[in-house]
N, C-alpha and C positions, 0 to 999 in steps of 0.2 A: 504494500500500500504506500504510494508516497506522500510524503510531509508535505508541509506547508511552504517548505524552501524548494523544495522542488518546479523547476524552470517547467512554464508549460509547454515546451516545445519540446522537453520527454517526452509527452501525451504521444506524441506521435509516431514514437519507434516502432521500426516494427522488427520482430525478434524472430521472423525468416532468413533464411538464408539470402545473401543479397546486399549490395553495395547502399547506403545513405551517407549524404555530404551536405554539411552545413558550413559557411564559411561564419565569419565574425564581420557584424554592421550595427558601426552606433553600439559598440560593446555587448549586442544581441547577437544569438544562434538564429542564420536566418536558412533554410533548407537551399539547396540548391538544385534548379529544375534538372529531372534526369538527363532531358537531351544535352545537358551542360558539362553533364560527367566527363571527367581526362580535361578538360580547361580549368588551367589555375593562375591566380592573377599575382604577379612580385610583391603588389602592395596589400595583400589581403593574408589572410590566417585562416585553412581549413579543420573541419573535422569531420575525419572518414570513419565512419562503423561498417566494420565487414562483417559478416556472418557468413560462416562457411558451414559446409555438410560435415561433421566429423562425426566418429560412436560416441564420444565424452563432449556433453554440452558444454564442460567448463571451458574445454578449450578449441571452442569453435566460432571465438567471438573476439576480435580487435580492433582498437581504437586509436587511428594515424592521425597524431597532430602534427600538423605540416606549416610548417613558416615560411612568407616569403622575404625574398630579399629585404624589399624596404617596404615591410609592414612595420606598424608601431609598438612601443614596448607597452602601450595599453590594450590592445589589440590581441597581444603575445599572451597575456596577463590575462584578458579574459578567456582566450582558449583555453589557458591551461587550467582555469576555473571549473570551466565547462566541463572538460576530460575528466577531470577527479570527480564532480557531482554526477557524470554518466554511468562513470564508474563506477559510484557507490550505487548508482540507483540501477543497475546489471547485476548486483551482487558483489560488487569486487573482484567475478572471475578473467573478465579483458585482459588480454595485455595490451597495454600501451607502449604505442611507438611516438619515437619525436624525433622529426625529422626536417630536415632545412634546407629547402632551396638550393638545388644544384648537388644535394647529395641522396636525394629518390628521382623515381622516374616517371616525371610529370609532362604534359603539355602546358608550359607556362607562357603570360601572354603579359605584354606591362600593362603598367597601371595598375585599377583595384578601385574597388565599392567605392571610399571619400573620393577618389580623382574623377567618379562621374562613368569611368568605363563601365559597361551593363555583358553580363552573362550572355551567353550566344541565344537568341532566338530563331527559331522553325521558320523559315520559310524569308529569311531576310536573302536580299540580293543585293543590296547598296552598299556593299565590302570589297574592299581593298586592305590585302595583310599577306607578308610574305613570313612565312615559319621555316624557319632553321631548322634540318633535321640531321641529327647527330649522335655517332656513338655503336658497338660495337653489338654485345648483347643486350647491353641497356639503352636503348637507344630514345632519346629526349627530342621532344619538339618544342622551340622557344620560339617566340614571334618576334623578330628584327624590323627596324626598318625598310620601308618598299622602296629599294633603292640597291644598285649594281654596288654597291660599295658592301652592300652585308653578304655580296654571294664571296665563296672560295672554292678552289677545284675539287677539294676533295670530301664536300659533304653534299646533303639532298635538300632542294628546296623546292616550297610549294607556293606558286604564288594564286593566290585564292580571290578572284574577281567576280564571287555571287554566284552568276551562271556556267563560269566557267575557272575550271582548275586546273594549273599548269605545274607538272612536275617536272622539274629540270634537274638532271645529276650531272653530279662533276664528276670529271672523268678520273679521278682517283677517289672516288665514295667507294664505301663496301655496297658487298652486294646484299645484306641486312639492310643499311640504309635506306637502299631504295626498295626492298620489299615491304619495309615499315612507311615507305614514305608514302605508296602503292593504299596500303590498307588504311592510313591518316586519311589520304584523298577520298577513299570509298568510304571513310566513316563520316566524316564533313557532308560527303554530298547526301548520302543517306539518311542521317540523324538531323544535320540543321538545316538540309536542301529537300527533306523531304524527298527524295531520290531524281530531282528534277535540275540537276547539273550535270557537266559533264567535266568527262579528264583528261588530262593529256601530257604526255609524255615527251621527256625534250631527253635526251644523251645530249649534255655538254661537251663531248669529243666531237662530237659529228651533228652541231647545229645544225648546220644544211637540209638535213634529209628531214627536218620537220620546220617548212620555213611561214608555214601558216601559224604553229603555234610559236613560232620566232617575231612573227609580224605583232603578236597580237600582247607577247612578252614586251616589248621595244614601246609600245602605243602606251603601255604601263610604266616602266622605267623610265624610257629613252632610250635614246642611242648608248650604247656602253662604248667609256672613253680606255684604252687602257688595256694592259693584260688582266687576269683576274688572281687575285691575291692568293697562295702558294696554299696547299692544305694545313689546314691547324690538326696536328698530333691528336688522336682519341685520348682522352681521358684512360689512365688504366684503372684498372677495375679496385671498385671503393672498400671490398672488404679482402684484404689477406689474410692470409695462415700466419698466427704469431703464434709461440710459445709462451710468451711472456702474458703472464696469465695471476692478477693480485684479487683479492678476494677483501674486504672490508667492510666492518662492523658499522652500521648507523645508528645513533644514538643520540635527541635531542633531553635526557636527562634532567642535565644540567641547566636547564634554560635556553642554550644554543645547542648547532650542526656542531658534531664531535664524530668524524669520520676514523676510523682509526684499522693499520692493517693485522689482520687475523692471517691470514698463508697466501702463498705464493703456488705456483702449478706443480705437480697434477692435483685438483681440489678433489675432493671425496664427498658427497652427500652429507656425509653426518657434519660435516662443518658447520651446514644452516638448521639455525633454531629457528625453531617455529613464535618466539619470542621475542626476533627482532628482525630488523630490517638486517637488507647486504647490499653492497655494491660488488659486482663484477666487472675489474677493466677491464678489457682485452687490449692491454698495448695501449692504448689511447684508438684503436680501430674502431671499437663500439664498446657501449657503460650499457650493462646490465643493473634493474634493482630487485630485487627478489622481497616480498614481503611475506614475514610470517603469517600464521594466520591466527597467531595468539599476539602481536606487536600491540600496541595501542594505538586507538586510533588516531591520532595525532602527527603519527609517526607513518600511520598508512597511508593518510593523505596528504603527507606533505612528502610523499615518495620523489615526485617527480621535477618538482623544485629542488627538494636538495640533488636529483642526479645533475640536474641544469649546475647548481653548486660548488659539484664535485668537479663536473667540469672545465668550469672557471679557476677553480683556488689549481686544478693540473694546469693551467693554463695550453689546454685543447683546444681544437678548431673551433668555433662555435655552432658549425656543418657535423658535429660527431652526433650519432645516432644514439638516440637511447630508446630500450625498451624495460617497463615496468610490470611486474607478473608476480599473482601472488601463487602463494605458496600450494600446490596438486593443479597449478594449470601453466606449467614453464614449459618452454618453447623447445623443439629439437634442438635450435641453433644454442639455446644455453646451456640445457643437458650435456648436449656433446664437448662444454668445456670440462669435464669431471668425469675422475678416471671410470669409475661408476656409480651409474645409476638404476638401480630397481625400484620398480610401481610396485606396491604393495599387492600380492594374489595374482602377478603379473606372469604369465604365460609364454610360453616358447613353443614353436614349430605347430605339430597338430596337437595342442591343448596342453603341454606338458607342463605343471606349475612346478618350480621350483621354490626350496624353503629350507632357509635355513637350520639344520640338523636331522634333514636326510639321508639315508644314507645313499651313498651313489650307485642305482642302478639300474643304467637307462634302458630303455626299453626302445626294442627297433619298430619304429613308424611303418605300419606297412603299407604299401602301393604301388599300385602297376604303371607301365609305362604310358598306355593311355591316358590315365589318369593327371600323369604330369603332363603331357602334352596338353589335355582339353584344359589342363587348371596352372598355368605358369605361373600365379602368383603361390601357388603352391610350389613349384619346380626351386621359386628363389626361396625360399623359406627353408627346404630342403637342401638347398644349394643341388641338385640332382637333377640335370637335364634328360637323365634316363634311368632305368634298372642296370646300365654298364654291362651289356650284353654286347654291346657293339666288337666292330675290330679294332687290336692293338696293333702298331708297329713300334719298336724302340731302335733307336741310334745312340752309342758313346759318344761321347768326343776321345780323339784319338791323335794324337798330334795336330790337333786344330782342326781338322776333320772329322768325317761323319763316320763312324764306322757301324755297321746293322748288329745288333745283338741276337745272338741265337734264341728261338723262342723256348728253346727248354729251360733258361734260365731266365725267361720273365719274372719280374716280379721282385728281383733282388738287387739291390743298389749300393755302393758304396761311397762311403763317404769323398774318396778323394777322385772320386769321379763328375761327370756333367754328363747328363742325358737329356734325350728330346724323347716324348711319348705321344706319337701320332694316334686318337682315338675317333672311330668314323663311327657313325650313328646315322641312322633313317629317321627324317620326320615330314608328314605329309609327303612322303613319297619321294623326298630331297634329299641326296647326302649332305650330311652336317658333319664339323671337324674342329674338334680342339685337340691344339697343341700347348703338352705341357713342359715345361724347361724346370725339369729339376736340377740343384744347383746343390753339391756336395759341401759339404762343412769345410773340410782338406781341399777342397779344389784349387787350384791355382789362377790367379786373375786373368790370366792368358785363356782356360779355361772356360770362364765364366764368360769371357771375351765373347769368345769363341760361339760358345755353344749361343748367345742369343746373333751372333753372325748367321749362323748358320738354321734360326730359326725362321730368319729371314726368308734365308732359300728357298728352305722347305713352303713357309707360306706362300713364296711364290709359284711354287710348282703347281701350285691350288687355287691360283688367281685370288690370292686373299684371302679364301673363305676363311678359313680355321681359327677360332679362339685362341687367343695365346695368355697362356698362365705362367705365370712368373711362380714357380715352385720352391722353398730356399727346406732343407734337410730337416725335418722336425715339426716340419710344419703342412704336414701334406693334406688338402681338403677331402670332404669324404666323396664323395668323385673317384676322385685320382683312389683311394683305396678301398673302394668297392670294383674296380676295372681288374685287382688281381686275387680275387675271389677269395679275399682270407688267406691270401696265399706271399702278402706283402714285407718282405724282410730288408733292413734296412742298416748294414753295416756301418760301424764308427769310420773305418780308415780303408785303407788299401783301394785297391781296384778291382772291374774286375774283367782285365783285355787279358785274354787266353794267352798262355806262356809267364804271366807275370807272378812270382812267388810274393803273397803278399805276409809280410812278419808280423807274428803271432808267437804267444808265448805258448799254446797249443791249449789254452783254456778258454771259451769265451762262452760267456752271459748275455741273455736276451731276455728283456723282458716283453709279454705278451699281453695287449690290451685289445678288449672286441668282444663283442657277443654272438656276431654271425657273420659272411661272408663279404659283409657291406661296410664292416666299421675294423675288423682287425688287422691288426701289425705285431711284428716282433721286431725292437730296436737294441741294437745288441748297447749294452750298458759297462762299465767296466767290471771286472771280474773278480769282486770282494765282496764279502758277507753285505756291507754296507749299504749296495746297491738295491740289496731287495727290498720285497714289498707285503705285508701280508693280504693285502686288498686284488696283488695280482698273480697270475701263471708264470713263470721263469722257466727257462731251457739253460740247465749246464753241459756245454758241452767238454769234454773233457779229452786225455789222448784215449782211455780205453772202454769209457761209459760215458753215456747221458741221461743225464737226469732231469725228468718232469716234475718240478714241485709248484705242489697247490697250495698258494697262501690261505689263510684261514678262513678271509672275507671276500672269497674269488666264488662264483655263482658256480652251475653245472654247465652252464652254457660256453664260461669263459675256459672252462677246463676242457671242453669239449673242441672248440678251437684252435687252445694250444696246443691240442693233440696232435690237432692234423696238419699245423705248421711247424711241430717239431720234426715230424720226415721229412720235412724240405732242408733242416737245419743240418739233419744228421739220419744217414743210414740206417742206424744203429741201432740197436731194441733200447726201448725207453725204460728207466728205472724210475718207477712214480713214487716222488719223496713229499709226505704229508706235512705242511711244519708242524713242531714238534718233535717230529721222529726221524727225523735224519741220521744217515750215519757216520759216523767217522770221517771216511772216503770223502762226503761232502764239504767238510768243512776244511778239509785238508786240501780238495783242489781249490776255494776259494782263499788258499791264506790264513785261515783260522777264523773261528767263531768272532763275531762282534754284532755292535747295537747297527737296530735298520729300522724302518718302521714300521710300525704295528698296529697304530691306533687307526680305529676306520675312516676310512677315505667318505668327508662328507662331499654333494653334490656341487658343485663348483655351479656359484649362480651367474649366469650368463647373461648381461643386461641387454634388452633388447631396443634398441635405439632405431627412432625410426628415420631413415635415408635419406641421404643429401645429394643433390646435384649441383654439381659447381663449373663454372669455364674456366678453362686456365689457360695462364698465361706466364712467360718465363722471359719477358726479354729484358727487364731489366736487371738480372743479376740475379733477384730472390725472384721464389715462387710465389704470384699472385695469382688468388681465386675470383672472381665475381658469382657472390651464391643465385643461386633458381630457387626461389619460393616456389612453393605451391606444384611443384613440376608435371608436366606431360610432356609426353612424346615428342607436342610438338617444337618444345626447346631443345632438342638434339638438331640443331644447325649441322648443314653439310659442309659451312667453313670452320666451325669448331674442333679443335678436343673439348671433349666434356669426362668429369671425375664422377664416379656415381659411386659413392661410401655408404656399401651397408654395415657396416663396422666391422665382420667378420671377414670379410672381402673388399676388394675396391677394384671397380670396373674404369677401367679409360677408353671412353668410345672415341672412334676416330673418325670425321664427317669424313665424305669421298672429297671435298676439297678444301681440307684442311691444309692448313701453312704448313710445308714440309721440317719446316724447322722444331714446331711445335711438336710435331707428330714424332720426330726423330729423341727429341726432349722429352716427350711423354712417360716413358716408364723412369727414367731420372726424377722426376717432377712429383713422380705417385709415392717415390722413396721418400722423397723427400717434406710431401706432405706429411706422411706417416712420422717422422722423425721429429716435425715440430711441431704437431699435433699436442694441445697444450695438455690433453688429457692423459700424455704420457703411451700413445700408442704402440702396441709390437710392431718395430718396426720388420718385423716378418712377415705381417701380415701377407696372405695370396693376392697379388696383381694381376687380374684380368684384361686382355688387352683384344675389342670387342671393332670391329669395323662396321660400317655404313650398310646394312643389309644384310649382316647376316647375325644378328641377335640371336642368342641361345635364352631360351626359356627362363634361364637362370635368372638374366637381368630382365627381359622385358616383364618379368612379375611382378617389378618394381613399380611399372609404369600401370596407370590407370585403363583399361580399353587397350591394349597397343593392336594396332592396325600395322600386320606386315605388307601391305602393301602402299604405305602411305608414299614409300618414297619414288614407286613409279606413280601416283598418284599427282605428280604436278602442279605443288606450289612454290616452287624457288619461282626467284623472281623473273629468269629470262622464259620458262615459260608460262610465265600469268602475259609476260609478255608477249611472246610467242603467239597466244590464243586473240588476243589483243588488236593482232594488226588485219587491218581492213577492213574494221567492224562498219566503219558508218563517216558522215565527213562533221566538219565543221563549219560549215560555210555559213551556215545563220548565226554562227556566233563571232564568224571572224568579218562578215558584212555588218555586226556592229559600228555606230560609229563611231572612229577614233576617239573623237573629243570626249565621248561619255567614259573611254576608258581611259581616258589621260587622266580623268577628271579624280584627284584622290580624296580619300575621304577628310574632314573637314577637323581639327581637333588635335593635328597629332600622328601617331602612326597606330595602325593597328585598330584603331573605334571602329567599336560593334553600333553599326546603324540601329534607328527604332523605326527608320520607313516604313514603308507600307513591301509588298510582294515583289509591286511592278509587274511587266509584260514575262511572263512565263514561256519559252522558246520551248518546239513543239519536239517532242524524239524524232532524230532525220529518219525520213525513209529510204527511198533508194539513194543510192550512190551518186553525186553531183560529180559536175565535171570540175571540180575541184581539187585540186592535189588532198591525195589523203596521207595524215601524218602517221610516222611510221606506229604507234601505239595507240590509243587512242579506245577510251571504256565510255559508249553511251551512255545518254541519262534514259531514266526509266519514270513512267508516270503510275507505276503501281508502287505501294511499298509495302510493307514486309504484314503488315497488320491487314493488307488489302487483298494479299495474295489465294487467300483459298476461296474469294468472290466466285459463285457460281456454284458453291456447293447449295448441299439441300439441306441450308439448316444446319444448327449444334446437336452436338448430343452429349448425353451426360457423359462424365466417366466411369461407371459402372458397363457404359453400352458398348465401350471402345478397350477400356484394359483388361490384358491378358486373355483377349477372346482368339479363337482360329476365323481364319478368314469368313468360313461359311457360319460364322457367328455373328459377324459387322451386321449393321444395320443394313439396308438395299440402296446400295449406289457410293458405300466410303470405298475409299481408297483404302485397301490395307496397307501400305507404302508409307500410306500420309493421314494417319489417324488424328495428327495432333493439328491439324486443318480443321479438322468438327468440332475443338474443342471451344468452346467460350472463351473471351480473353482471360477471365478469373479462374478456369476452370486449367485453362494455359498454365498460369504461371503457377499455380496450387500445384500441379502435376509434375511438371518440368522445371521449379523453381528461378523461372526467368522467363522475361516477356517476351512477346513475340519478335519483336525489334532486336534483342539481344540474341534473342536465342539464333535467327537470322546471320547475323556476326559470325557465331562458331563455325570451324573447322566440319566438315561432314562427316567424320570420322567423331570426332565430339557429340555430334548431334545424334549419332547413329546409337552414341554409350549410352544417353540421355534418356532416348527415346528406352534404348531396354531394359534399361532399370526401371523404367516409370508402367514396362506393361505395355507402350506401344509399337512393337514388332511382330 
């Protein structure tokens, strides 16, 4: 119920999933009209509430306060009023973000509310404004002045004349740039043009060949005097991988802010009481505030000012991000600074909870390979893109070459060796291939050289396809030891190239972990009583006996296993030694009796962290990340590397045209995330090395809907292009006449007109004999809302979800069920209007629709 202090412009939340934005007017929350949304003005102060779909409502809700340039610090002050009473009156679950101007990814415009500029309205034509588009994965629209002095060769610009839209690129833009500059244009004309503009495309390298929408640029500008001003460098990406990681106590006690440091990285959960406030630095890169959920109130609500505080007395950028999160609703991005973190009853793989003073004994998940294939987000869970039925092939390295290992000694590896593990698998009728590069403890750097040279090859022999797993001794995923049936043995030292006498004191110990053919090994351990375990199976082998001993707390199953990977170890008839009862004999080949351990092996809790997508980047010396919120599919760029961290793994996708340099740097770059990974990462972690089209089940489980056919499916930008040319002409907009487009708008640069519509120009029909420019996307006089005209009528949702076709009412479309629905019954179903939902990727639309019942 809200109090009496409570702002009436809360009345109006609505607690759906779904974007709201109110800027600050006159120290008032004033909303801001949807078709408005992605314009943000320098001189104003926004607040965005997101609501997103998650299973835990607490953390399905955030709140972006955003500053611009030169807003006022009363302005500043009322936002961040506003944030904390939203806050309170949500519950306190939000996190808060604060963010500034040039350090998120906005379309910002000058001006703002006091200077008199007005928010975009529907259907105006009396505009004149050229937007700067820039930027890499993050890519920002800023409105410059209309004038040849704001273009430079190497970013994308839009010059926006009402009825008509001219995109122009420099001839050193990426080709992001201009695909984001592509979909700005189509969201302008759609959203504030009511679909009744049109676009056009200019290549800056090759003016010429679009000299009607050159004619019609120049009528706007002028003549351009001059070369055009040299590319300005992209911005590198705003959040890195620091290590440098301080963790600090808040406390206003005393009267005053008493910030004070409690540790330094890797932090631990148990650090934060539930009693007080925290700050998290990261570096000065981003200030985390964590509030207890027993802190007082005083202390919780002046969370966000003291981070602002803490900010200032570090003397930090005033652009540094902060995010404020109370205590059971923190963020991935904060979690993952702490070495671990467990949810309370929190769960692993298919349902298996872990808890502290269990004892360890895991139990094999069963599933077939159908299974994983129909259900990939299961395959990454399992890390298991198959049941490992497939074919092996294995190569040494061998004086820097490949040499084939014979298949009767699959399965056993040595430490001072490199091997390559070619695995081929079927799915949907396609051969699939990862290769694994395991990498020997003793190996020599020449070696390790070597073997990933030569993994090289091999992937080429395969035109790419193959997975490449970066393997290192001790650390092999369960893949790689379910491929040798239980049958995996894993020597400390020697080799193993035929003719080579490897030295050995003629005793050697193994110890055996596994329950079935999918999870066991023997890794030979050194050859003293100390080594053992009572929790596990051991192989002694000796010069004239071997001995199979069962520690005390080893299952039937474990014993069962290392039965039958003890004949691989040794010939020899087994001597089964009980602890306890050993003889003599044994403690005499070990060296003599001593202490080992005994007490039971409790379950090792394994925190489950949920995955990050990151772009990387290495050219300045350290490794820079730029993170992916919220990620799908469709942020895997084909100019990118992209890092995809499920903590147990880390995948490096490589786009098909990626910067070779990057690509070369990539697995360098994944070490080396892992190393300064603040939360104190293995850096042994398995390195997944994943190319453009051929995804293994593993990681696209990661992705929400993944569509393997998205990438012959054609949205890069040279074929949105591509589709583009010939469409239709421009000649009724380029027989405009001059003077009304000379004519700028009146105030300034950039003022959004309040005129009236004006003369609406009609969609061309045929082809004039007019030069047509080479790109060029008509305007359209239906929109999105208008589109299913001609049907018969709504229907409820009861008449349309989850029915088979000879179910539909007489005359729907099974294809396009969400055509019949009501506009209310729309966005209730599909948690987004029609308008928006229009926007998405088809492939997006397609996930939407079948979660919701309509397929």
């Amino acid at each position: 119920m809200m109090s009496d202090e409570t702002p009436d412009v809360f009345k109006s939340i609505q607690r759906k999933p779904g974007l709201q934005i109110w800027t600050i007017n006159s120290m008032k929350m004033v909303p801001v009209p949807e078709q408005a949304y992605g314009n943000f003005f320098e001189g104003d102060c926004y607040i965005v509430l997101n609501v997103s779909r998650h299973r835990d409502p607490a953390r399905s809700t955030d709140i972006h306060y955003w500053i611009g340039n030169t807003s006022s610090q009363d302005e500043q002050g009322s936002a961040a009023i506003y944030v904390t009473q939203m806050d309170s009156f949500l519950g306190g679950s939000p996190v808060q973000h604060r963010e500034v101007q040039s350090s998120s990814i906005l379309i910002t415009s000058g001006g703002g509310v006091a200077s008199g500029f007005q928010h975009v309205e529907t259907n105006v034509y009396n505009i004149r404004r050229l937007l700067h588009v820039k930027g890499t994965k993050n890519v920002t629209a800023t409105e410059v002045e209309v004038s040849w002095n704001s273009f430079n060769s190497g970013d994308v610009f839009l010059l926006d004349m009402g009825k008509m839209i001219v995109q122009w690129n420099g001839p050193q833009s990426n080709r992001q740039e201009k695909l984001k500059g592509v979909l700005l244009a189509q969201d302008i004309r759609d959203r504030e043009r009511g679909g009744r503009a049109q676009i056009g495309l200019v290549e800056g390298g090759s003016e010429e060949d679009g000299p009607e929408l050159m004619k019609m640029m120049r009528a706007v500008l002028g003549q351009r005097a001059g070369q055009l001003r040299d590319a300005i460098p992209d911005d590198q990406p705003d959040f890195y991988q620091t290590a440098h990681v301080r963790l600090y106590s808040v406390s206003d006690a005393s009267g005053k802010l008493v910030v004070q440091e409690v540790a330094t990285q890797p932090l631990t959960k148990d650090l934060l009481q539930s009693s007080d406030c925290f700050i998290v630095d990261q570096g000065g890169a981003a200030i985390f505030v964590w509030k207890g959920k027993h802190a007082t109130k005083e202390e919780r609500h002046a969370a966000l000012s003291n981070a602002v505080g803490f900010i200032k007395a570090k003397n930090y950028p005033t652009t540094t991000n902060v995010e404020v999160m109370c205590e059971g609703a923190e963020s991935a991005t904060f979690k993952q600074l702490f070495k671990s973190w467990m949810e309370k009853g929190q769960t692993q793989g298919l349902g298996k909870t872990y808890s502290v003073g269990k004892i360890a004994k895991v139990d094999q998940a069963k599933f077939d390979v159908m299974e994983l294939h129909a259900r990939p987000e299961l395959a990454a869970q399992q890390r298991m893109v198959d049941d490992a039925s497939g074919e092996v092939k294995i190569w040494r390295i061998e004086n820097l070459e490949l040499q084939e290992v014979s298949p009767s000694t699959y399965g056993q590896f040595y430490g001072g060796d490199c091997y390559l593990v070619l695995y081929s698998y079927m799915r949907s009728s396609q051969p699939q291939y990862i290769l694994y590069m395991w990498l020997g403890r003793h190996a020599t750097q020449d070696e390790i050289t070597a073997c990933a040279y030569q993994a090289v090859n091999v992937d080429n022999r395969y035109n790419g396809a193959p997975v490449q797993v970066r393997v290192t001794m001790g650390k092999e995923p369960r893949h790689f030891l379910a491929i040798f049936k239980g049958k995996l043995i894993i020597y400390e030292g020697g080799t193993g190239r035929p003719g080579v006498v490897n030295t050995s004191t003629g005793v050697r110990l193994f110890q055996v972990r596994g329950t079935d053919e999918f999870n066991t090994q023997a890794t030979e351990v050194p050859p003293r009583s100390s080594s053992l375990n009572s929790n596990d199976v051991f192989i002694l082998k000796a010069d004239n006996v071997c001995y199979l001993w069962y520690g005390k707390g080893c299952s039937g199953d474990e014993r069962e296993m290392g039965k039958a990977i003890s004949d691989v170890v040794s010939r020899q008839d087994k001597q089964i030694v009980m602890e306890g009862q050993e003889p003599a004999q044994f403690w005499v080949a070990l060296g003599g009796k001593a202490p080992y351990a005994s007490d039971k092996r409790f379950e090792k809790e394994t925190p489950l962290y949920t995955p990050r997508l990151f772009e990387c980047s290495n050219q300045t010396g350290r490794f820079l990340m730029t993170e992916v919120q919220d990620f799908a599919q469709e942020d895997l760029d084909e100019d990118d590397v992209m890092l995809l961290d499920t903590w147990e793994e880390v995948f490096l996708w490589i786009g098909n045209s990626a910067n070779q340099y990057e690509t070369q740097e990539a697995s360098k770059s994944a070490v080396e995330y892992l190393r300064t990974h603040p939360a104190g990462r293995d850096p042994n972690t398995p390195i997944i090395t994943v190319k453009q089209g051929y995804e293994p089940p593993t990681f696209t489980g990661w992705f929400s809907a993944w569509d393997p056919h998205k990438w012959s499916g054609g949205l890069s930008y040279e074929e949105m292009k591509q589709k583009l040319r010939d469409v239709g002409s421009v000649s009724q907009i380029t027989n405009m006449n001059n003077a009304d487009l000379n004519q700028k708008a009146e105030g300034g640069r950039g003022r959004y007109s309040t005129g009236g519509p004006g003369n609406i120009s009609s969609p061309p029909g045929n082809k004039s004999s007019q030069p047509t420019p080479p790109s060029f996307i008509p305007s359209t006089t239906v929109s999105a809302s208008q589109s299913s005209a001609g049907n018969s009528g709504t229907y409820s949702p009861e008449q349309l979800l989850n029915k088979n076709p000879n179910e539909l009412p007489a005359g729907v479309d099974p294809n396009r069920r969400e055509a019949y629905l009501s506009d209310a019954d729309f966005e209730s179903v599909l948690g987004s209007s029609r308008a928006d939902f229009q926007r998405l990727p088809k492939w997006r639309q397609s996930d939407l629709k079948k979660k919701a019942g309509l397929f």
